[in-house]
N, C-alpha and C positions, 0 to 999 in steps of 0.2 A: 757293452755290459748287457747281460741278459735281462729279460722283464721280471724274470722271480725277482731278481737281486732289486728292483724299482720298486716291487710289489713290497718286498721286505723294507725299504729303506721308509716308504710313504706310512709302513704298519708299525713299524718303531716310532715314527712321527706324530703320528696319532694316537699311538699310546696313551693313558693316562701316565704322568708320571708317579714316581713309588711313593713320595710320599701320598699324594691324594690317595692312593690305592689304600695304605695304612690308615687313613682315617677312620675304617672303621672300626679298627681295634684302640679308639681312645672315647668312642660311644659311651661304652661306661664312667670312664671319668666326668664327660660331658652333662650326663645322667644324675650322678652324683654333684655336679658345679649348677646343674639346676635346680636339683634337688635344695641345696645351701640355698640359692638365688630366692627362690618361692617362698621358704622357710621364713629369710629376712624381709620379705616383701611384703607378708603375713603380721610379723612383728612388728613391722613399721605402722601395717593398717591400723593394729589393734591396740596398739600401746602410744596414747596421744593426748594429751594438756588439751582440753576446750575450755571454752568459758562463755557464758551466755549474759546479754542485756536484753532487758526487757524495759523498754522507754514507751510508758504510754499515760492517757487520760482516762481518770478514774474517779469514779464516785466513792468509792469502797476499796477497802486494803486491809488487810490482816496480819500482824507480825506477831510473831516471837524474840525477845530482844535476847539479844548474848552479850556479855560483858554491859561495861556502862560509860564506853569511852565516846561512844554517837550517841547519846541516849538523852541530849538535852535538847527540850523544846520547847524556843518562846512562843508564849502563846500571846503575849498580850494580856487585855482584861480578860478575864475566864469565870464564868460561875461553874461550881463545884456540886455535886450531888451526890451523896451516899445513901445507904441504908439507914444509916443513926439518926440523918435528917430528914423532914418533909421539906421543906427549901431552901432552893438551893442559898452556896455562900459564894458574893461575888471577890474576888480577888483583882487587883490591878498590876500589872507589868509582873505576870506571873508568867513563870518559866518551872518545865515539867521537868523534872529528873529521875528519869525512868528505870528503876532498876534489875540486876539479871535474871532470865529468869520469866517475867512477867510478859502475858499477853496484851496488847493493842487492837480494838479495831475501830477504825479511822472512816468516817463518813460524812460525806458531804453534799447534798443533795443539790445541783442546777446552783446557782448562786448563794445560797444560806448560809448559815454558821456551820464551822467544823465542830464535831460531835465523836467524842474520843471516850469507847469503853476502856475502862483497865481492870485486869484482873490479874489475881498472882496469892499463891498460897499463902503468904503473910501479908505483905504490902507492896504494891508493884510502885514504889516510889515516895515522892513528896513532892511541894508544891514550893520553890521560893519565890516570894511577892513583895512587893513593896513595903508591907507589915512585919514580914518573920520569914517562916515556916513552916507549913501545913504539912505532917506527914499522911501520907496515905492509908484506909482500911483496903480490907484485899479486895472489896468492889468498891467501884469507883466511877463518874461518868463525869466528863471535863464539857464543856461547852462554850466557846469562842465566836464573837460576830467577826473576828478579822479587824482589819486595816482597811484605810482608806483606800476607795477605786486608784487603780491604778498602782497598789502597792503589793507586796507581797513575800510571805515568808518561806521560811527554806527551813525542814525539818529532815536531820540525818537517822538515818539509821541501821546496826548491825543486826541482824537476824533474820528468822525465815522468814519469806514475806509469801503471800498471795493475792493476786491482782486480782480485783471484780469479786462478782459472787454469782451466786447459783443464778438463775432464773428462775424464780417461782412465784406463786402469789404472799402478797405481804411485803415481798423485795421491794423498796424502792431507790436503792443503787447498787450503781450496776458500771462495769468496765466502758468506757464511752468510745474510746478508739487506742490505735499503738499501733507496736513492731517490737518484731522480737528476733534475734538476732543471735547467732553462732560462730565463735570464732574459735582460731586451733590453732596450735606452735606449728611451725614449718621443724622437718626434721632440722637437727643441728643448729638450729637456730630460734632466737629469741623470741624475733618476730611471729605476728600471729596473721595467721587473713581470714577471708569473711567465707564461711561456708555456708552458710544458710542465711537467709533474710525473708521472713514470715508476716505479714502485716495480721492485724487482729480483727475483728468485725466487734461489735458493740454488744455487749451481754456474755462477751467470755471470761473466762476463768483460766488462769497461769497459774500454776505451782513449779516452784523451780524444784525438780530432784537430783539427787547429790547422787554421784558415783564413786564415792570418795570417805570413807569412814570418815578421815580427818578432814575434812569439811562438810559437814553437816550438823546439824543440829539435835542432839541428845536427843531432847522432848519430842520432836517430831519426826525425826531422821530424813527431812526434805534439806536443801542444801541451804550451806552459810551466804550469805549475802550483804553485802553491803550497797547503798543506794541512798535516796532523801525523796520526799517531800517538795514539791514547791508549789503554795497555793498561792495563786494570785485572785485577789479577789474578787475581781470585777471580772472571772471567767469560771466557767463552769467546773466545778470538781477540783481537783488537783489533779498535779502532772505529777507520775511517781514515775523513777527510773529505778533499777535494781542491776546489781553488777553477780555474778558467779562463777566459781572456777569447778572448774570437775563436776558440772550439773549437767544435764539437760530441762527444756521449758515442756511442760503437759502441757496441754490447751485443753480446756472442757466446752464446749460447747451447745445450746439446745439441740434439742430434734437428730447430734451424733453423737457417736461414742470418742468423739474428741480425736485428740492424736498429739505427740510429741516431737519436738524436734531434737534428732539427737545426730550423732557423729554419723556419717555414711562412708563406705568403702570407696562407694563412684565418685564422691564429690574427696574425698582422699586423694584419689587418684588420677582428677581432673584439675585441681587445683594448688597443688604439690609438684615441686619443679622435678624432687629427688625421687618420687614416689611415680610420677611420668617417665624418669630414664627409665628407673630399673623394670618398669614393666615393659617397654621399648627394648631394652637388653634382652626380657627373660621370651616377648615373642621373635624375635631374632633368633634367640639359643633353641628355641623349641622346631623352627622349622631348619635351621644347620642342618640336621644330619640329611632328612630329607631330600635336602640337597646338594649334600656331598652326594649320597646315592644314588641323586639322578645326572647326577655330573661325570661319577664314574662308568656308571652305564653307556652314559651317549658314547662318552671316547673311546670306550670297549667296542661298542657297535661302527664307531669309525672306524678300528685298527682293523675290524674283520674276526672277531674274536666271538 
């Protein structure tokens, strides 16, 4: 047999075969299957259930109450202080029943008695005690020494809340420490995991924001929340913990312009099992052609072509 005929058989050999060769008339469909790929990888980033806790030690806390289904709080013995009186009136195994609508704010300075303003355009509640029923004028200020060392109460509550307060002169409580905390549905699933996890330094300020019409709060448009109270007496401040869905946490802080913690693309994408393939898929489908083209090349350059 002659050498063409060798030369020919080794050049058919090394051929690309035909399908590879056609691969590049399916580019476009490829183009278009990434195109779909990105689109859905986009939607997944951006359309996601969060919820945020906010578990810390606080001197000061601010609510707005919704509904009045958490909205009772024993206080124990309580003196009471309005406008109509010069002193106070003390009440015994009094318990608060906060009504909607009405603002809170709740302070407690280092060890001392809790000190609870209330306000609300007609009455932000009443008081039942061991005597009766004391309804509420729309100001209002409660005042409680607590329970014995080592005891301690648990106060719930629905509505917007804000941890700590400004830092300024005159403040004298202030957010004492925490964490604050970011969690998200896994796609197609129930489950949530931890995206972020923020600790707080002492003097800042949280405001939960809502990204959620339907959960938030009318009067203030910051986000719904549900959470409690738990002062133990014989320790400094109270422990407030705060639960929310569809919010993210501000953080204010001295001497910055603060910052929030909210949903991220990268932590999406690093902590997402489904949201890790399909990016794994879509740089896979990006470099394909690539190298189909450089596959076809080389075998063309074997065959002699």
């Amino acid at each position: 047999m002659s050498a063409s005929g060798n030369e020919d058989r080794r050049s058919r050999k090394c051929a690309p075969p035909d399908w590879l060769r056609r691969a590049s008339g399916w580019k476009l469909a490829l183009a278009v299957l990434l195109g779909c790929l990105g689109l859905l990888l986009v939607g997944l980033v951006s359309c996601r259930d969060s919820a945020v806790t906010v578990h810390a030690r606080s001197e000061a806390i601010r609510l707005s109450v919704v509904g009045e289904v958490l909205g009772e709080w024993p206080l124990g013995d309580a003196w009471v202080f309005t406008e109509d009186s010069d002193e106070g009136q003390l009440l015994h195994d009094a318990v608060l029943l906060m009504s909607h609508g009405m603002s809170a704010h709740a302070e407690r300075r280092g060890k001392g008695p809790l000190r609870i303003e209330l306000e609300a355009k007609e009455s932000p509640g009443e008081i039942r005690h061991a005597a009766g029923q004391l309804p509420l004028p729309p100001r209002a200020v409660l005042s409680t020494p607590g329970g014995d060392a080592g005891s301690a109460s648990i106060l719930p509550f629905r509505g917007c809340a804000v941890l700590g307060d400004d830092v300024a002169a005159g403040v004298g409580a202030v957010l004492l420490e925490g964490r604050v905390q970011l969690a998200e549905k896994f796609f197609l699933r129930d489950e949530r995991y931890l995206m972020a996890s923020q600790d707080l330094d002492a003097g800042d300020r949280v405001t939960l924001r809502s990204t959620s019409y339907e959960h938030r709060c009318l009067e203030t448009g910051q986000a719904l929340a549900d959470g409690f109270l738990r002062v133990d007496w014989d320790k400094l401040g109270f422990e407030a913990v705060a639960h929310a869905v569809h919010a993210t946490a501000c953080v204010g802080r001295l001497g910055s312009e603060g910052y929030c913690i909210e949903p991220s693309p990268f932590r999406r994408l690093l902590y997402d099992p489904l949201l890790t393939v399909l990016a794994t898929v879509l740089a896979i489908a990006l470099a394909l052609p690539s190298a189909v083209d450089s596959t076809v090349a080389l075998l063309d350059r074997r065959a002699g072509r």
